[in-house]
Structure formats: C-alpha cells, structure tokens
FISEFI-80120 format. One line per 4 residues: number of its first residue (from 0); their letters; for each residue x, y, z of C-alpha. Coordinates in steps of 0.02 Angstrom, whole numbers, plus 32768, in hexadecimal, padded with zeros to 4 digits. Layout:
BEGIN
NUM = a = X:Y:Z | ...
***
This chain:
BEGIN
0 = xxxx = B998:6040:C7DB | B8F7:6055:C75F | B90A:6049:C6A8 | B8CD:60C0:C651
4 = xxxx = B815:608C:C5ED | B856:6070:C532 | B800:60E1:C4B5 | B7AD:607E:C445
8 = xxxx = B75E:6105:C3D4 | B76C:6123:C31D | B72C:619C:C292 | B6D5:614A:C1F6
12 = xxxx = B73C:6129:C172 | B730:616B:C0B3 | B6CA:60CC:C078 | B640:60F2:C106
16 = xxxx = B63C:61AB:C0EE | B629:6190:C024 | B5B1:610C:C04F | B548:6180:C0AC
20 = xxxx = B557:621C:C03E | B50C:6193:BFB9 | B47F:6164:C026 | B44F:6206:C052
24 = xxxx = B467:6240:BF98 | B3EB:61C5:BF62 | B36C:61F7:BFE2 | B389:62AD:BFB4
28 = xxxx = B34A:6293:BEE2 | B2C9:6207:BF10 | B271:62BC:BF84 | B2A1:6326:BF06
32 = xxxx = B248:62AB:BE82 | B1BF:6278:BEFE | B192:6352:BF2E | B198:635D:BE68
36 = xxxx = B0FE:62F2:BE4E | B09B:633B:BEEA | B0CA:63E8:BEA3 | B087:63AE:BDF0
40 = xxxx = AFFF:6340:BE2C | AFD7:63DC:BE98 | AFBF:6455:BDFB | AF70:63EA:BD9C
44 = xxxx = AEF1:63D3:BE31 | AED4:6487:BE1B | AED8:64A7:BD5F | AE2E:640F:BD5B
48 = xxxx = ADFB:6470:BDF4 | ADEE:64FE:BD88 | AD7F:64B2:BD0E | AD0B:645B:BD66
52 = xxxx = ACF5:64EC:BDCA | ACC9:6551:BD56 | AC55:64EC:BCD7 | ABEC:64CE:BD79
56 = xxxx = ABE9:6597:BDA4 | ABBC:65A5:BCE0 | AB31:651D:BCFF | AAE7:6573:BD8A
60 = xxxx = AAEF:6605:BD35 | AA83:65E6:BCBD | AA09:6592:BD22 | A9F7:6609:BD9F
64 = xxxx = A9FD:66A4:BD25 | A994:6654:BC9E | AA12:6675:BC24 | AA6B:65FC:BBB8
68 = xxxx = AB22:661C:BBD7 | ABA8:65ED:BB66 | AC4D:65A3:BB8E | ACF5:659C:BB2B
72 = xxxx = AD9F:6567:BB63 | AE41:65EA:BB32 | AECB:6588:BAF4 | AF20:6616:BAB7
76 = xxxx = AFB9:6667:BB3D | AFCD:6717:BB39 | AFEB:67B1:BBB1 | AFB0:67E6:BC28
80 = xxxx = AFC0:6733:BC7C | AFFB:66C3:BBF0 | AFA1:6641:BC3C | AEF3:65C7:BBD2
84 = xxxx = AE63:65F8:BC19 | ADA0:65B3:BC30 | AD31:663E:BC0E | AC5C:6649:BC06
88 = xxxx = ABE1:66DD:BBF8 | AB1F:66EC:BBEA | AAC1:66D7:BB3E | AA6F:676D:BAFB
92 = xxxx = A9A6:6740:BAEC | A960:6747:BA41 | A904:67F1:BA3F | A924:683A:BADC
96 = xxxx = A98D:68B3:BB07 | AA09:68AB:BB95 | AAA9:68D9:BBDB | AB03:6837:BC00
100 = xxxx = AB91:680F:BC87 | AC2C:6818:BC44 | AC90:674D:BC19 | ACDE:66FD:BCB8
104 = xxxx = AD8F:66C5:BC8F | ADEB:6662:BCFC | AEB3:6631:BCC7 | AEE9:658C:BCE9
108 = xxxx = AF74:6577:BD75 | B02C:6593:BD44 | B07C:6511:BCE5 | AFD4:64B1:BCB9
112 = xxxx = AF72:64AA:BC13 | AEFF:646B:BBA3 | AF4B:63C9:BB7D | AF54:62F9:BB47
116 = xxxx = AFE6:62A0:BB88 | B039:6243:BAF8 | AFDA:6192:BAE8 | AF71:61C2:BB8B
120 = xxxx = AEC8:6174:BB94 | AE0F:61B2:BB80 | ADB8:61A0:BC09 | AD31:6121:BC3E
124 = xxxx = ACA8:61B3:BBF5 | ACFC:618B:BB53 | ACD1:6232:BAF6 | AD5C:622C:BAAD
128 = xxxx = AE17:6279:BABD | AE36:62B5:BA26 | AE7E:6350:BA69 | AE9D:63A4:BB03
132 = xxxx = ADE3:63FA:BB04 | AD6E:637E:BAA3 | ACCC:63AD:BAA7 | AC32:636B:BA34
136 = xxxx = ACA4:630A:B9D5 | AD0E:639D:B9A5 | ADC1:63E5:B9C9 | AD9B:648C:BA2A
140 = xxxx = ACDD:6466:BA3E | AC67:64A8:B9C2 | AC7B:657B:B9C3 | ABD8:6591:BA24
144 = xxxx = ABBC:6512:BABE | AB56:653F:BB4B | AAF5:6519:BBE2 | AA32:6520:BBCD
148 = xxxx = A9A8:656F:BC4D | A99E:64A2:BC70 | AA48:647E:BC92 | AA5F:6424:BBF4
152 = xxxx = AB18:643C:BB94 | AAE7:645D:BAE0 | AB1C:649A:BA2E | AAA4:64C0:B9B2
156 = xxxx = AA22:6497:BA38 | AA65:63DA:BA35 | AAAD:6388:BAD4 | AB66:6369:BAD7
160 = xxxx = ABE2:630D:BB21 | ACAA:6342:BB39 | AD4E:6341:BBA7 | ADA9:639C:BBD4
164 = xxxx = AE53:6372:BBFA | AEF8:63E2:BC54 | AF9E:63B0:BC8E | B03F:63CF:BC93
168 = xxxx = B0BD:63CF:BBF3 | B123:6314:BC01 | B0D4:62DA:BCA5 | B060:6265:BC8E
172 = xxxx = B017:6247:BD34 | AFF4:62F0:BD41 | AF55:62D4:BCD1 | AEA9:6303:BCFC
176 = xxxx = AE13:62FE:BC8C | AD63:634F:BCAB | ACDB:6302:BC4D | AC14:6363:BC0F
180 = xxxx = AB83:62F7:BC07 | AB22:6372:BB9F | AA80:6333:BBC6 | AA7C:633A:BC83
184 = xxxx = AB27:63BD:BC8D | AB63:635D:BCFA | AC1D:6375:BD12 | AC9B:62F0:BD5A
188 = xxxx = AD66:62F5:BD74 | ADDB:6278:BD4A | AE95:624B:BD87 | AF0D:61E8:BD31
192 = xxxx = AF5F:617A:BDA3 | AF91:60ED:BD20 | AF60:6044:BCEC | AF3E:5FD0:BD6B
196 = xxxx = AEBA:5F3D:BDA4 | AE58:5FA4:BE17 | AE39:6052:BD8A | AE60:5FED:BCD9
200 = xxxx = AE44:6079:BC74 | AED6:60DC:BCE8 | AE4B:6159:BD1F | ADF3:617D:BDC3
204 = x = AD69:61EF:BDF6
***
C-alpha cells in the first residue's frame, strides 16, 4: 500500500510578511523621493529653458530687425497666470515714427521662479548672485537693458554682464542659472548638480 506524499507546504509567517511590507515600503518613498527630483529637476529644465530661449529670440530680434530691443524680467505674480515672466519689445528710433510690435511675454513654468537657493553658488561666469536676476551689477538689472543692432547686451550704451538664476522654492538641486556676456550676447545655461572634484564650483554647462 502507497503512502500518501506528505505536504510539506507552509504560508509565511507574521515576521516575513512585516518584513516584506517594510521592504517594499522603503522602495515605495525612495520612488516617490527619486520621481520628486525628476519632476523638479524637470521644471526647472524648463523655467532656464524659458530664458535662454527667449534672450536669444530678443537677440535675433534686434539684429535682424535693426532695432535695439529691450528686455526685462517680471518678478511680480498676478492674474491672469500668476506666474514671473521674461518679457522684450523693440526700441522706438530717435525721430522716427513707427508703430512697434507689441512686448513678448513668456510666464515661467508652474512652480518655478526667479530665485537663489539659500548659500547656493555663483557660477564659474562669476557676475555675481546677488539676487535671483543680477544684471550689470544690480538687483533687477538696470531699468533699461537691451540688445543692440550688433548683438551686444547694453545699458546706457555700455556692455553688461548678468545671471540669471530660477528654481524651485527649498530644492536646491533644482537650480539653474543663465548667464549675458554683454559684449558678444552670448547666452549660456547652468545646472547645479553640487560640489564635487569633477565641477568644483557645483555648476555644469
């Protein structure tokens, strides 16, 4: 007569089961943490995206059109999108008379601003950080900066150099910085990505 084959299954105990729940608990934050950055490092992508892009089209602008064209950056959040915004327009020419496009404005992307991180670097331009737009040396930029016919970023006809910086509010590595060379107009972007041996200064292009 044949034994029957003993049944050597088992469920997991209440140790196991709490030990997984705890394993995949920890997995579950360190995602939620880790989609947290790529969503902020995402948006601030954008918001320097924003700026750049649009202090080139300014730039071209005025070449093309032979018109200086000034720039200024909205800190200010009101309706209708409550957002900071980079704006420019076309100069007016000294005695002529001429109806001018109205000022591009472009908000920032939600949740981004003008901003310096709390003890965040300058960056290896080294104009100066200041504040979140610092421009010619000065908090805000001097009240009329623009691109010449050449290219050139100027106030009072005089080159000037600046940065630009957004982020997001507490989040550190979601700094970005776009720097003017007024002299050439060239425009470069920054990204924090902290202090280390290969980018000392915690920046990279």
């Amino acid at each position: 007569m044949k034994s029957r084959a003993k049944n050597t299954q088992r469920g997991f105990t209440l140790l196991e089961a709490l030990i997984v729940i705890a394993i995949i608990g920890i997995l579950v934050s360190t995602s939620v943490i880790s989609i947290q950055r790529l969503l902020a490092g995402s948006r601030s992508d954008a918001a320097a995206n924003v700026v750049t892009s649009q202090l080139r089209a300014a730039r071209e602008l005025a070449v093309t059109r032979r018109h200086n064209v000034q720039v200024w950056f909205d800190t200010a959040v009101a309706a209708p999108d409550f957002a900071p915004h980079v704006r420019y327009q076309q100069m007016a020419i000294a005695g002529v008379t001429e109806a001018l496009p109205a000022a591009v404005s472009i908000p920032l992307p939600p949740n981004t601003n003008f901003m310096v991180q709390t003890g965040q670097a300058d960056t290896p331009m080294a104009f100066g950080n200041n504040s979140a737009v610092f421009i010619g040396g000065v908090s805000g930029g001097p009240p009329t900066m623009y691109f010449t016919t050449t290219g050139a970023f100027v106030a009072s006809g005089a080159p000037i150099n600046g940065t630009v910086f957004v982020g997001i509010n507490n989040t550190p590595s979601s700094e970005r910085a776009v720097t003017i060379l007024g002299s050439t107009g060239r425009i470069r972007t920054y990204y924090w990505i902290g202090v280390s041996t290969t980018a000392p200064t915690g920046w990279r292009e």
